[in-house]
C-alpha positions, 0 to 999 in steps of 0.5 A: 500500500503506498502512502497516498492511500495510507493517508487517505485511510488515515483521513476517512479513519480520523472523520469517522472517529471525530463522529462516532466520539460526539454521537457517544458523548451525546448520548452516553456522556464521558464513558461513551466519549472513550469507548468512542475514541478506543473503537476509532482508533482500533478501526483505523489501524485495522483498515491499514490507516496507521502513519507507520511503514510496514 
């Protein structure tokens, strides 16, 4: 996988999370704000979104 695609996976990862974290935030308050954010993450790096090389 070349960069380009890399960071565009990164990208779309990062938008998804920003959603996710304020529906969790609204509708379970802090708790949901970190499950929110473990799960954003943990999709990124799943879809191969990481900034690192491998």
């Amino acid at each position: 996988m070349n960069e380009k695609s890399r960071l565009r996976r990164f990208g779309y990862g990062l938008a998804a999370t920003v959603v996710l974290v304020v529906i969790a935030g609204y509708l379970f308050g802090s708790l949901g704000v970190t499950a929110g954010l473990a799960v954003g993450l943990a999709g990124t790096l799943l879809a191969g979104g990481g900034l690192g090389k491998r």
